[in-house]
C-alpha positions as CSV (number, residue, x, y, z in Angstrom):
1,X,-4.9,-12.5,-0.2
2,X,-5.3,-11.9,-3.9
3,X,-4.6,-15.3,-6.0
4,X,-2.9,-14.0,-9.1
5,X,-2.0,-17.1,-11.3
6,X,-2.1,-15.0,-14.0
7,X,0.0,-12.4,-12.4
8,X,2.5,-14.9,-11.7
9,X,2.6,-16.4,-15.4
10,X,2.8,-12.6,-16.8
11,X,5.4,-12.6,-14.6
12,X,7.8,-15.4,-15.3
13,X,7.3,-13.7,-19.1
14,X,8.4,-10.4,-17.7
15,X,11.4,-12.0,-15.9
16,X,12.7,-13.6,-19.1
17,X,12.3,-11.0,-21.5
18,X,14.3,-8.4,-19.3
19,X,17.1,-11.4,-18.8
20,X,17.5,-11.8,-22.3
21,X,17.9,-7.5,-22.5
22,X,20.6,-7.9,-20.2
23,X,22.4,-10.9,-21.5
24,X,23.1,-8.6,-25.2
25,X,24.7,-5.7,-22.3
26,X,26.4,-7.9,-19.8
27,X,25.5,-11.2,-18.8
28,X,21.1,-12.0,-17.0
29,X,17.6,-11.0,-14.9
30,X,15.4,-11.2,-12.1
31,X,2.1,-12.7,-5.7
32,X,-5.5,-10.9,-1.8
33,X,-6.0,-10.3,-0.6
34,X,-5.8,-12.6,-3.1
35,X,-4.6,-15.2,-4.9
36,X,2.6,-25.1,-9.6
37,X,6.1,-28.6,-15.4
38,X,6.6,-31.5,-14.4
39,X,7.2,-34.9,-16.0
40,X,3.2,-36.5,-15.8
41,X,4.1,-39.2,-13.5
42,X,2.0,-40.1,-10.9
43,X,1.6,-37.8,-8.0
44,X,4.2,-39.2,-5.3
45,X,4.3,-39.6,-1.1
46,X,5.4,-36.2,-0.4
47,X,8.8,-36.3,0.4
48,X,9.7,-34.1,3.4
49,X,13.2,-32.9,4.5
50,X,14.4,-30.4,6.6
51,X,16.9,-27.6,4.9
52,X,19.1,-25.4,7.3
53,X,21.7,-24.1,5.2
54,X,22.0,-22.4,1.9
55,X,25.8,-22.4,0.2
56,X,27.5,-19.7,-2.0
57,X,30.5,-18.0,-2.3
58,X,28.8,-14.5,-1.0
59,X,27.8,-15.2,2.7
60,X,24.4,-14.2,3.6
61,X,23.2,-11.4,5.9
62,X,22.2,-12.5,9.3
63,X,19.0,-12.7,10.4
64,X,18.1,-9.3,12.4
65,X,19.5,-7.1,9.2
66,X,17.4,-4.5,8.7
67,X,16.9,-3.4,4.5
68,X,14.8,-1.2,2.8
69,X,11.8,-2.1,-0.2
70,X,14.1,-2.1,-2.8
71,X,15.1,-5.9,-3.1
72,X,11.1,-7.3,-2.4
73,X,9.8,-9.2,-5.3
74,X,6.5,-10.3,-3.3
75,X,4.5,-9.6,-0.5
76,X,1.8,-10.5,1.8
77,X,0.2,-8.2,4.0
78,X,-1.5,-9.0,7.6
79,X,-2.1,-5.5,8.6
80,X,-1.9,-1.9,7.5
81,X,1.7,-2.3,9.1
82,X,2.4,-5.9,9.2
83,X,3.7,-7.8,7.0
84,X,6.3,-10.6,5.0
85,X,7.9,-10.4,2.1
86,X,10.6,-12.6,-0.7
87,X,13.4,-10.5,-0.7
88,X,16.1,-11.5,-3.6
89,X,19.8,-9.6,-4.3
90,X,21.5,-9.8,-7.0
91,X,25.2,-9.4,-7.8
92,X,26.9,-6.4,-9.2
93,X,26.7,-7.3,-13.0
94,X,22.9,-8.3,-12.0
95,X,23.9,-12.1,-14.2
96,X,23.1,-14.0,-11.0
97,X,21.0,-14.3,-7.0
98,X,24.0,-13.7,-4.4
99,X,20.5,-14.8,-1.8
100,X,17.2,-14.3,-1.3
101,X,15.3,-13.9,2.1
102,X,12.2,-14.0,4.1
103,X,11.4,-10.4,5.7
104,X,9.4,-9.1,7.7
105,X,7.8,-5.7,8.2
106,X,6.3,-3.7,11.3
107,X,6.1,-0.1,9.5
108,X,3.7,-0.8,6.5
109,X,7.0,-1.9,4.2
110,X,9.1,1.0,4.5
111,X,11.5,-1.1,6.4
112,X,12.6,-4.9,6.1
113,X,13.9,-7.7,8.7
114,X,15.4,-10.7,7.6
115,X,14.0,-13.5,9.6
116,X,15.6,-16.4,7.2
117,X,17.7,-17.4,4.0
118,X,15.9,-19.4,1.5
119,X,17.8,-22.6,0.2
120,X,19.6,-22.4,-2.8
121,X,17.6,-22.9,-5.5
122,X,14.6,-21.5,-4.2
123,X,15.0,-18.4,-6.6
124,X,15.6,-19.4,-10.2
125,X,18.4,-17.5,-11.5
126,X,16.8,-15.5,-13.7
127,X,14.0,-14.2,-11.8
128,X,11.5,-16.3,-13.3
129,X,9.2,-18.0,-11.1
130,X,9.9,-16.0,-8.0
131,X,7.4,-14.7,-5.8
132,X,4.5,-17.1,-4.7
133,X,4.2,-17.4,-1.0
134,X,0.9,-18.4,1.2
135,X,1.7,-17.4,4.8
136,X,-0.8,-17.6,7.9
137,X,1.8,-15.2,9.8
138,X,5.1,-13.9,10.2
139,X,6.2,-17.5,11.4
140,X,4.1,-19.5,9.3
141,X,4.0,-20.6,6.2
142,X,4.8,-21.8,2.1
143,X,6.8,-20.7,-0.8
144,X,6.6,-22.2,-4.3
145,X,10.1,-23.0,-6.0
146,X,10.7,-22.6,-9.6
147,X,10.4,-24.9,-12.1
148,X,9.4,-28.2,-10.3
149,X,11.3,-27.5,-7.1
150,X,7.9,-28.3,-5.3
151,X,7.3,-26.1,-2.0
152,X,8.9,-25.0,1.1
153,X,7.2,-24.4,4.2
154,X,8.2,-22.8,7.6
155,X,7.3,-23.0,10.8
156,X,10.1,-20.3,12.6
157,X,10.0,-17.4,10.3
158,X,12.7,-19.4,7.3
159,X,15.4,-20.0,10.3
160,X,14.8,-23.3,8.4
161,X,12.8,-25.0,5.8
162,X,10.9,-28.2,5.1
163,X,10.9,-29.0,1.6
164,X,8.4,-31.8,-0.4
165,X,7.3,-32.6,-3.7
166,X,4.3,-31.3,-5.2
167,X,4.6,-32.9,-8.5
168,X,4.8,-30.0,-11.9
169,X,5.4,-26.5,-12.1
170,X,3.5,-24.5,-9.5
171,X,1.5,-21.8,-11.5
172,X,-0.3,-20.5,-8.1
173,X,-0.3,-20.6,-4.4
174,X,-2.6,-18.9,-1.6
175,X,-4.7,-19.2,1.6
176,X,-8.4,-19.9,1.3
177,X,-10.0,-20.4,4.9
178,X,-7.0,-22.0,6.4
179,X,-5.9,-23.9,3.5
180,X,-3.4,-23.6,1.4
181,X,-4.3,-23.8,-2.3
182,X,-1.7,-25.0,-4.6
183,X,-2.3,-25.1,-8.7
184,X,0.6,-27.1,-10.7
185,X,1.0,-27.8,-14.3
186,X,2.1,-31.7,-15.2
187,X,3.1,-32.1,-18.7
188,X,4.9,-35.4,-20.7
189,X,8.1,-35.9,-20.7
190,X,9.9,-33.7,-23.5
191,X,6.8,-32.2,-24.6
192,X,7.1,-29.0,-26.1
193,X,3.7,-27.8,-26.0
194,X,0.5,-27.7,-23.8
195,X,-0.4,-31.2,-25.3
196,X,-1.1,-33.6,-22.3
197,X,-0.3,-31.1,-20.1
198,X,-2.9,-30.9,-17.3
199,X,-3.5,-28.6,-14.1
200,X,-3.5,-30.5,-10.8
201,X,-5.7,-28.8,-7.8
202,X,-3.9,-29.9,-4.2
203,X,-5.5,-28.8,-1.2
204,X,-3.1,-28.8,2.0
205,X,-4.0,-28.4,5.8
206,X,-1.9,-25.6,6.7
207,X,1.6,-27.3,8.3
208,X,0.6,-30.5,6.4
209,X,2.8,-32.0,4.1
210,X,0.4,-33.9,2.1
211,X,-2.8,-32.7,0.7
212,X,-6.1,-33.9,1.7
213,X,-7.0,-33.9,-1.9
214,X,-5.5,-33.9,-5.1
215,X,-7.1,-33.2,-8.6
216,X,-7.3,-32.0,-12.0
217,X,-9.2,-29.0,-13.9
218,X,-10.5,-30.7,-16.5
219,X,-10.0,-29.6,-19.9
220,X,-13.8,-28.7,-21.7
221,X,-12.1,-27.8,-25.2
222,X,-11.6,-30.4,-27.9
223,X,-9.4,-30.5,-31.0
224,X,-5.6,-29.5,-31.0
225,X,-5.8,-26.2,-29.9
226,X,-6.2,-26.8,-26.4
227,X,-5.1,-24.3,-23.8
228,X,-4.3,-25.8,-20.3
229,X,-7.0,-24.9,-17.6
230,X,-5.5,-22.3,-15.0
231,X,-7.2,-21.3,-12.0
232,X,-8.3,-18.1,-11.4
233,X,-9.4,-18.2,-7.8
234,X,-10.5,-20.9,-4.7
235,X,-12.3,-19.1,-2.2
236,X,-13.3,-22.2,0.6
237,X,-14.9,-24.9,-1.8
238,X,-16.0,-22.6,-4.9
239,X,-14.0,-21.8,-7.4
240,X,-13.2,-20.7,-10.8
241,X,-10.7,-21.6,-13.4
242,X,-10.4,-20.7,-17.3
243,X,-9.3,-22.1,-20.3
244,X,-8.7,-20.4,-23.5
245,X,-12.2,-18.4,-23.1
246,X,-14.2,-20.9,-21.5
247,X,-14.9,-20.5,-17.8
248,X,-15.4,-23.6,-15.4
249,X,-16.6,-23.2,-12.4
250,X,-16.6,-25.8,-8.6
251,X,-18.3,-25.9,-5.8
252,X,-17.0,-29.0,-4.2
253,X,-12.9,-28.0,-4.1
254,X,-12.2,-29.0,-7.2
255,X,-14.2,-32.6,-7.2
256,X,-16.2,-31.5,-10.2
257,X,-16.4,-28.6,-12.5
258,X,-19.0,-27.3,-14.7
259,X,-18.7,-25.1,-17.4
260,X,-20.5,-21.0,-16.7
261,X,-21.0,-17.9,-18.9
262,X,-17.3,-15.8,-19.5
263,X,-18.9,-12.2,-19.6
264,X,-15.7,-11.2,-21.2
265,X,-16.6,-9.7,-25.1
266,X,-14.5,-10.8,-28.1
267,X,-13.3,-14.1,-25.8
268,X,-11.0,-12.0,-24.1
269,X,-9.4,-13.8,-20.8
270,X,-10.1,-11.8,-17.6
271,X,-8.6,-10.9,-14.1
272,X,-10.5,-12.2,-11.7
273,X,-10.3,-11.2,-7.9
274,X,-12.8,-12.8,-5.2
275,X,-13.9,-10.2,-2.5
276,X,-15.3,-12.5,-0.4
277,X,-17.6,-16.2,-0.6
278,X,-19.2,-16.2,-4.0
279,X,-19.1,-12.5,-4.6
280,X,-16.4,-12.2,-7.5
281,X,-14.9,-9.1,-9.6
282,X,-13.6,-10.0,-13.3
283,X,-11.9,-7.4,-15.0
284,X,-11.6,-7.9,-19.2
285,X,-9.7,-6.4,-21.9
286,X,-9.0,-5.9,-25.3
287,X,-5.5,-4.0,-26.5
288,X,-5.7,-1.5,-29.8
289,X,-1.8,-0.8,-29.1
290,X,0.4,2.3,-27.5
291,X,-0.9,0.7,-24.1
292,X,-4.7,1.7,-24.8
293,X,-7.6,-1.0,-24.6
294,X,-11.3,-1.5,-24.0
295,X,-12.0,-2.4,-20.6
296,X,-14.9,-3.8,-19.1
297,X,-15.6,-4.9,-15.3
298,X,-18.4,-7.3,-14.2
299,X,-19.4,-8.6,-10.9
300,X,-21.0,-11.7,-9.8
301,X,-22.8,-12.9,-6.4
302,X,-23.5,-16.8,-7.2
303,X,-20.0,-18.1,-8.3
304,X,-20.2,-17.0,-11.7
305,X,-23.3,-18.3,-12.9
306,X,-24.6,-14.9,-14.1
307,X,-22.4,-11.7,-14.4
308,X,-23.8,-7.6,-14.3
309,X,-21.6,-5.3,-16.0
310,X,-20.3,-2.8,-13.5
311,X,-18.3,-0.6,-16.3
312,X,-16.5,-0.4,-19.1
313,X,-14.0,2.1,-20.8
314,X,-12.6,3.1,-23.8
315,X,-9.5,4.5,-25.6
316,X,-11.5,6.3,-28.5
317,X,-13.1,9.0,-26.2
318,X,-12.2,7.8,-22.5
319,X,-16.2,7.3,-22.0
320,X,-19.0,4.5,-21.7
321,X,-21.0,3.1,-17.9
322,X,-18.9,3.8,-15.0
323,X,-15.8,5.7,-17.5
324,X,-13.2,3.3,-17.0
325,X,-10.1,5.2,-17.9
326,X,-8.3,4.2,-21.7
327,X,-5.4,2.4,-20.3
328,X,-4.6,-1.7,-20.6
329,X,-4.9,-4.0,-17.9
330,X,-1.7,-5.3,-16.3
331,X,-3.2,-5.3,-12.7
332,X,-6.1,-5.4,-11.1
333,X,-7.1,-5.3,-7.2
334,X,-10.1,-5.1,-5.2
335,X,-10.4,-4.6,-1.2
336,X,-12.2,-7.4,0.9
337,X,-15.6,-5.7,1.1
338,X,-15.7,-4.8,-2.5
339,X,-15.6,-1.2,-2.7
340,X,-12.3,0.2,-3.1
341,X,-10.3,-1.4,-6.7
342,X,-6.8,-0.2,-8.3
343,X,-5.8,-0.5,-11.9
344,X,-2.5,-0.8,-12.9
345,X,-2.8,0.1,-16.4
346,X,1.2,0.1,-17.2
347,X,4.3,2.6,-16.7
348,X,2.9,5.1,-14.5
349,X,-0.8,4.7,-15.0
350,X,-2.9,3.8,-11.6
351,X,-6.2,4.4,-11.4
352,X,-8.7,3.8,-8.5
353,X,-12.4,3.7,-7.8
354,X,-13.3,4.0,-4.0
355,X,-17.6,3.2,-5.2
356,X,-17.0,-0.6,-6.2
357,X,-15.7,-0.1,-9.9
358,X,-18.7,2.1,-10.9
359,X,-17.0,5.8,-11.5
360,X,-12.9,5.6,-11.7
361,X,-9.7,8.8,-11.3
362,X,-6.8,8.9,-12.4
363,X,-4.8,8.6,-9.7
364,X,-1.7,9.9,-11.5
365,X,1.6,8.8,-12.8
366,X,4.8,7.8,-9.7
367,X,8.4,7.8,-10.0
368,X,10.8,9.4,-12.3
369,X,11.4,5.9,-14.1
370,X,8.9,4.9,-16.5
371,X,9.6,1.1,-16.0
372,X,7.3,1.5,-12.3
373,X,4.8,-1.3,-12.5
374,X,3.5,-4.0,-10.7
375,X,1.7,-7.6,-11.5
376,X,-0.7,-7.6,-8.6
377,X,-2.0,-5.8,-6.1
378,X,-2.1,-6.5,-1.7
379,X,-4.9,-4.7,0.5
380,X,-5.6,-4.7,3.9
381,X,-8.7,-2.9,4.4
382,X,-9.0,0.5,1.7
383,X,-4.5,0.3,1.7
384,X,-3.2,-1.3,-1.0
385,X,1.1,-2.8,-1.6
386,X,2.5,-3.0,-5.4
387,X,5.4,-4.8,-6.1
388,X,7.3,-3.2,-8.7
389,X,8.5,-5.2,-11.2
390,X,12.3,-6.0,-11.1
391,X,12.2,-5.4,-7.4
392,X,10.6,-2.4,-5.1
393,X,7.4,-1.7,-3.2
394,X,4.6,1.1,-4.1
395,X,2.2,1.8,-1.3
396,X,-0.9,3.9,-1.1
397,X,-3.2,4.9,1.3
398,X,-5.9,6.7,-0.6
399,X,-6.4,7.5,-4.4
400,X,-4.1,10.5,-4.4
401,X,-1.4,8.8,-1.7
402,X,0.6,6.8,-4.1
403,X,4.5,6.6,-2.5
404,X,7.4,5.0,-3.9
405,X,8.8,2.7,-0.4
406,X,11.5,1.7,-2.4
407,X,12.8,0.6,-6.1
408,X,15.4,-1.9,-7.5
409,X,18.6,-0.8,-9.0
410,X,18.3,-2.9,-11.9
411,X,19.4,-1.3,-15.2
């Protein structure tokens, strides 16, 4: 699974910004292979309950209805035709969720089966904050509500739902050897800032309710400009998180942290995607404007301790080590042994490298809408899933394969 925290933060901007667009017309809007605000009080006894109905004036579809691509907002993957997904409708003035569903897919996401109704409440009304799910199969599994909803986990495919607290706003959720991973931001009551705000680490047992360990990503910067920590990626008991430009790094679960070298020029953030045990992919930008940056891509293989650049790219001539192409970053995805990555690098622009990031192709613009993009990336093997943004499913199954499944109706 690809752990996107980022993605997911993007995201919930994304999700707002089109709500608000709407709003002015009408009335509202809408997570590797890999990869949680709250009120700051202590972290309490999960509190578990089971949830078997959802209420609205709209009933639901049954479970067994069969829909196409075009209302998935995340996904996850088990096979090259295996998989689940969040599946959210909206009503016909797109100001509200009528539902939102579990799926399931046995035909590589052309097709969808509802397998359960998620509670209401589940899916903020806006969009924002849907789409993090950590699922071991089609049975099994977590979502993360928005806000500080806390998570839901199933055991039957979403026929019904056990909900507990997690305390803050979940800002990431995946599977790391069997676990699941769980980031969430706890800030003060009524503060308005990132000031004593801080990122909790929890570590569950997959079907556990309570984790075996809860922490916190320390925050290394001083002074009142502090960013809060996010992680980046957890892959078994290494890990790395960021904040601001610094980079932290553990190898103990998040017991301890200690602060590495960010490879990233002009302390620009990066995308970060773990292939597999310490060997780790970040992907850094820097925007000129008109969707154009500089791009570089580095590679490490001891947790981020040292970092060898791969390539790089430019918008001036399109040239430099490996020829990145001159796009921005809004995606980035590599395949489990490291040799096959995707760019999304906005509307319409996809690039590929199938030699582990060293030469890149175009692999050309999709869809008659320009608005087809995704946050993150889902591969099984050298096949790779893009959710679109506002609702819909890309898939490809080699550079030049790229196939609209499916895209939202939304406006």
């Amino acid at each position: 699974m690809d752990l996107i925290a980022e993605a997911h933060s993007l995201q919930r901007r994304l999700w707002l910004t089109a709500g608000a667009l709407v709003l002015s017309v009408s009335t509202v809007v809408a997570l590797s292979y890999f990869f949680i605000g709250g009120s700051g009080a202590p972290t309490a006894t999960p509190r578990a309950s089971t949830v078997t109905s959802t209420h609205s004036v709209v009933t639901p579809l049954p479970a067994g209805t069969v829909i196409n691509a075009s209302s998935v907002v995340a996904i996850q993957m088990f096979s090259s035709t295996r998989g689940v997904a969040l599946s959210t409708f909206w009503n016909k003035g797109f100001d509200k969720i009528e539902h939102s569903y579990l799926t399931e897919t046995t035909n590589g996401g052309l097709s969808w089966r509802i397998t359960g109704v998620l509670p209401t409440g589940s899916s903020d009304q806006i969009g924002a904050g849907t789409g993090q799910l950590a699922f071991l199969s089609d049975r099994v599994g977590y979502i993360a509500q928005p806000a500080s909803g806390g998570l839901l986990f199933t055991s039957n495919g979403g026929h019904t739902w056990q909900s507990f607290q997690f305390a803050g706003e979940s800002t990431s959720l995946s599977l790391s050897r069997g676990d699941v991973v769980v980031s969430a931001e706890r800030c003060p009551t009524g503060s308005a800032s990132t000031d004593g705000c801080v990122i909790h680490l929890g570590i569950f047992p997959l079907g556990s309710l309570k984790p075996t360990s809860d922490t916190v990503i320390p925050s290394i910067l001083a002074g009142s400009m502090k960013v809060t920590p996010r992680l980046l990626g957890l892959s078994g008991s290494i890990g790395l998180a960021l904040e601001d430009s610094t980079l932290i790094a553990t190898s103990d679960s998040g017991a301890s942290w200690t602060r590495v070298t960010n490879p990233c020029p002009a302390e620009q953030p990066g995308k970060v995607q773990l292939a597999s045990g310490s060997r780790w992919y970040m992907l850094c930008g820097r925007g000129v404007g008109m969707m154009k940056a500089y791009s570089w891509l580095y590679k490490t293989g001891d947790s981020g301790r040292t970092w060898t650049l791969v390539a790089n790219g430019s918008p001036l001539h399109n040239i430099g080590v490996g020829n990145i192409g001159p796009y921005s970053i809004n995606a980035f995805g590599v395949s489990r042994d490291g040799q096959v990555m995707w760019i999304d690098g906005g509307p319409g622009f996809l690039e590929v490298s199938s030699d582990g990031g060293h030469q890149w192709q175009f692999a050309g613009t999709i869809g008659a809408k320009i608005n087809i993009t995704g946050l993150y990336f889902v591969s099984v093997g050298h096949e790779v899933w893009m959710p679109i943004e506002f609702g819909g499913l890309v898939r490809a199954t080699s550079a030049s394969s790229w196939k609209i499944l499916a895209q939202s109706s939304f406006p």
